[in-house]
C-alpha positions in Angstrom: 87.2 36.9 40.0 85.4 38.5 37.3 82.0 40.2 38.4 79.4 38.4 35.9 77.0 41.0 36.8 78.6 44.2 36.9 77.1 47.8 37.6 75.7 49.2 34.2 76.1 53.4 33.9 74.4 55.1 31.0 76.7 58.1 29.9 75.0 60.8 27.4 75.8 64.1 26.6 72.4 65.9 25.9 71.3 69.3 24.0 73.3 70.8 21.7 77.0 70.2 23.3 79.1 68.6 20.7 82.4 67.9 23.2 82.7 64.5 23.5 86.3 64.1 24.4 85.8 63.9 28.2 83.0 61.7 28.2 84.0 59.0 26.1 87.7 58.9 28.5 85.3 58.5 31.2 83.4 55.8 29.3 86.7 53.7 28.4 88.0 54.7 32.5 84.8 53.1 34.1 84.8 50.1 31.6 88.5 49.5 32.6 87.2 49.9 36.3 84.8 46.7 35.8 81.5 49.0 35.0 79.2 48.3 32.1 79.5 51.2 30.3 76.4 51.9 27.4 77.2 55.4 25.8 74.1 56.5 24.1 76.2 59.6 22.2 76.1 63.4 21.7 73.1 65.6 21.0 70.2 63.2 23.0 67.1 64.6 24.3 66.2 63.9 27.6 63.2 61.7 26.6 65.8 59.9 24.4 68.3 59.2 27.2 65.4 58.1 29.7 64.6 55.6 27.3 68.1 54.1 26.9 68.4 53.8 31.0 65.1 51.9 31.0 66.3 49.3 28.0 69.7 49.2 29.8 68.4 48.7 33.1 70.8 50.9 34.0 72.0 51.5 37.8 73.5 55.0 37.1 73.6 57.7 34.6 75.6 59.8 34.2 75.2 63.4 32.2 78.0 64.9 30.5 77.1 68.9 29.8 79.5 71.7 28.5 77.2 73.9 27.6 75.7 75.6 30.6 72.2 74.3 30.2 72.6 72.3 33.3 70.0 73.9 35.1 67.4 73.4 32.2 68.2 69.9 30.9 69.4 68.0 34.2 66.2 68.7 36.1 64.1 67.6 33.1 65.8 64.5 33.1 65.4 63.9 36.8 61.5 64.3 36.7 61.6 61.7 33.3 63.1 59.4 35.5 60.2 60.1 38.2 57.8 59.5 35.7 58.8 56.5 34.1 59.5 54.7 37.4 63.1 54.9 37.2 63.9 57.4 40.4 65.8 54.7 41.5 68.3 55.2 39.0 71.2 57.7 40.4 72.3 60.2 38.3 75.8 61.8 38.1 76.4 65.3 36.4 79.7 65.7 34.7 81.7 68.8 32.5 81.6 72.6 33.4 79.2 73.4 35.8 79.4 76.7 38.1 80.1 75.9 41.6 77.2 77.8 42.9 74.9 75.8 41.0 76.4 72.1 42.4 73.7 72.4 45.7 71.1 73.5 43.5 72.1 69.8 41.7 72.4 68.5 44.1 68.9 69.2 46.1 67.0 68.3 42.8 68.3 64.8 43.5 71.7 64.6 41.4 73.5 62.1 43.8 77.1 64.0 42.8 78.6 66.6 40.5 82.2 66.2 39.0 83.9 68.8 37.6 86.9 69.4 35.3 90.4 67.5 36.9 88.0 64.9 38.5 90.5 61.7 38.1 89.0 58.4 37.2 89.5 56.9 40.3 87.6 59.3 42.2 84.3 58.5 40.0 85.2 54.8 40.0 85.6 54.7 43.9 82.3 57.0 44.4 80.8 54.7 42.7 81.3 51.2 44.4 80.5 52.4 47.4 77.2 53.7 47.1 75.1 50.1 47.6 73.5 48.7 44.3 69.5 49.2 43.1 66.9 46.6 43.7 67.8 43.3 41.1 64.1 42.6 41.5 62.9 41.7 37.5 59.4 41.9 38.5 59.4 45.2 40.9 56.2 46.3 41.5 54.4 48.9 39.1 56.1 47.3 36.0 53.0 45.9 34.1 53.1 43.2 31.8 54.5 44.2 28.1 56.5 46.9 30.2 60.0 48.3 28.2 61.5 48.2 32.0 60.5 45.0 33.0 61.8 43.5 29.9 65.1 44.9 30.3 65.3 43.5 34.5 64.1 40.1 33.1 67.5 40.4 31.0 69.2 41.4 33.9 68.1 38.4 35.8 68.8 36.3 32.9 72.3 37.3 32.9 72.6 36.6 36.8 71.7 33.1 35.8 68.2 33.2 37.4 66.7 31.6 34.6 63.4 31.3 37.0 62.1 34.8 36.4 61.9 33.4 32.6 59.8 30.4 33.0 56.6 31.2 31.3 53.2 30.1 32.4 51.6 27.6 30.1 48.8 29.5 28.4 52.4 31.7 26.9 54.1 28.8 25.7 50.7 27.8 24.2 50.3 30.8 22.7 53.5 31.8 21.4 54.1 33.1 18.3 57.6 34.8 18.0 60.3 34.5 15.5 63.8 35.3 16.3 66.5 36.6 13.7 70.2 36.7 14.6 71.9 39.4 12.6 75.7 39.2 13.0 79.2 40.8 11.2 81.9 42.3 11.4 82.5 46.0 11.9 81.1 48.5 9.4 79.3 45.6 7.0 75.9 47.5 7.7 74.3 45.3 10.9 72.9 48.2 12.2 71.3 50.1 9.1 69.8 46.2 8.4 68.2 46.2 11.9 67.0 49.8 11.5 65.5 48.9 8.0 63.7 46.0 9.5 62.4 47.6 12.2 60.3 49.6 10.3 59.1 47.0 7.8 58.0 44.6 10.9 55.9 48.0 12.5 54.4 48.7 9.1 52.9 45.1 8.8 51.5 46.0 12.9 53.8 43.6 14.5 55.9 44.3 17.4 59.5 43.6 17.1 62.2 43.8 20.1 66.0 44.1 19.3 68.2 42.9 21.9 71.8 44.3 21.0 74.9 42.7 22.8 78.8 43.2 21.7 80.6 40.7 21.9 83.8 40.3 24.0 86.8 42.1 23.0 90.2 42.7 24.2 89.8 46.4 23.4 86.6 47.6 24.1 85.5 44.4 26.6 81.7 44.4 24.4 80.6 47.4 26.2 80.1 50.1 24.8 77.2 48.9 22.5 78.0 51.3 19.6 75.3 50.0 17.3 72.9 51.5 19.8 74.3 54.9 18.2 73.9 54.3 14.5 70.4 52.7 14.5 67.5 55.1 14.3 65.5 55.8 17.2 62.1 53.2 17.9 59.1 54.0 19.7 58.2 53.8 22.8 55.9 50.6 22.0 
């Protein structure tokens, strides 16, 4: 039976490596494997990618580097993690990385390092048997308005507990959303669209979220959220 829920990994290569062949076969290899599988694409910063594992709710990350700035980019990521709330999250360090500096990795809290000939199956089967992150969608520290929380209300939406959603009554009294469905097929400009109404909604001081899903396909499953790479990056807010 099909796992409604499944794990969700965040792959990104970050700085300036432009060799993307490896991570994207380990994108489609996972998503084959029953992961959820959100590429966020080449040349991210680390704020960038700490921002996509908190919208994603993601359970892992994984970083994909080729460049040997390992030791300079992995442990900034680690301590954005820290900050955000997000140590939780394990991380997973993929590509060409020196065998003396794997420990070093390692002790900074990467959880494992996988180097070139690493099969598929050996990151698939690491992976299921480490025992899954808290599901909690109101974990404690995640205020009100919170990026994070949002995204573990999702989660618990798509686990059916439609409980955690329930407003209290002064909200529903109060509410004043609008929600806009923008569908397509692929290339007819969904994502520039999105992008170009971001901004107007921001200028006129409103706050605008954009909830991105794929839909189901018998190639790529709906997961690897490619619109998340074409539209520009939002703030924080």
């Amino acid at each position: 039976m099909e796992n409604p829920t499944p794990e969700r990994i965040v792959l990104a290569k970050i700085g300036l490596d432009g060799h993307d062949r490896g991570v994207k076969v380990v994108a489609r290899g996972l998503r084959d494997a029953g992961f959820h599988v959100i590429y966020a694409g080449m040349w991210q910063s680390p704020e960038a990618v700490v921002r996509a594992v908190a919208d994603e709710d993601a359970d892992w990350l994984g970083l994909s580097l080729l460049s040997g700035a390992h030791r300079t980019l992995v442990p900034r990521v680690l301590e954005l993690l820290q900050s955000a709330g997000l140590g939780d999250v394990r991380v997973l360090v993929g590509g060409i990385i020196p065998e003396q500096d794997v420990a070093e990795l390692k002790q900074l809290g990467v959880a494992e390092v996988f180097g070139p000939g690493t099969t598929i199956e050996a990151i698939g089967q690491f992976l299921h048997a480490r025992p899954a992150r808290s599901a909690d969608p109101h974990k404690a520290g995640a205020p009100e308005g919170d990026r994070h929380r949002l995204s573990r209300l999702i989660s618990a939406a798509a686990r059916g507990e439609t409980e955690a959603w329930k407003p209290d009554a002064s909200a529903r009294e109060h509410a004043r959303a609008r929600v806009i469905a923008v569908t397509g097929g692929g290339g007819v400009g969904k994502s520039t669209l999105i992008g170009q109404l971001i901004e107007v909604i921001r200028e006129a001081g409103r706050s605008v979220a954009v909830l991105a899903c794929d839909p189901r396909s018998p190639i790529t499953g709906g997961a690897l959220l490619g619109d998340r790479i074409r539209m520009p990056s939002t703030p924080d807010d």
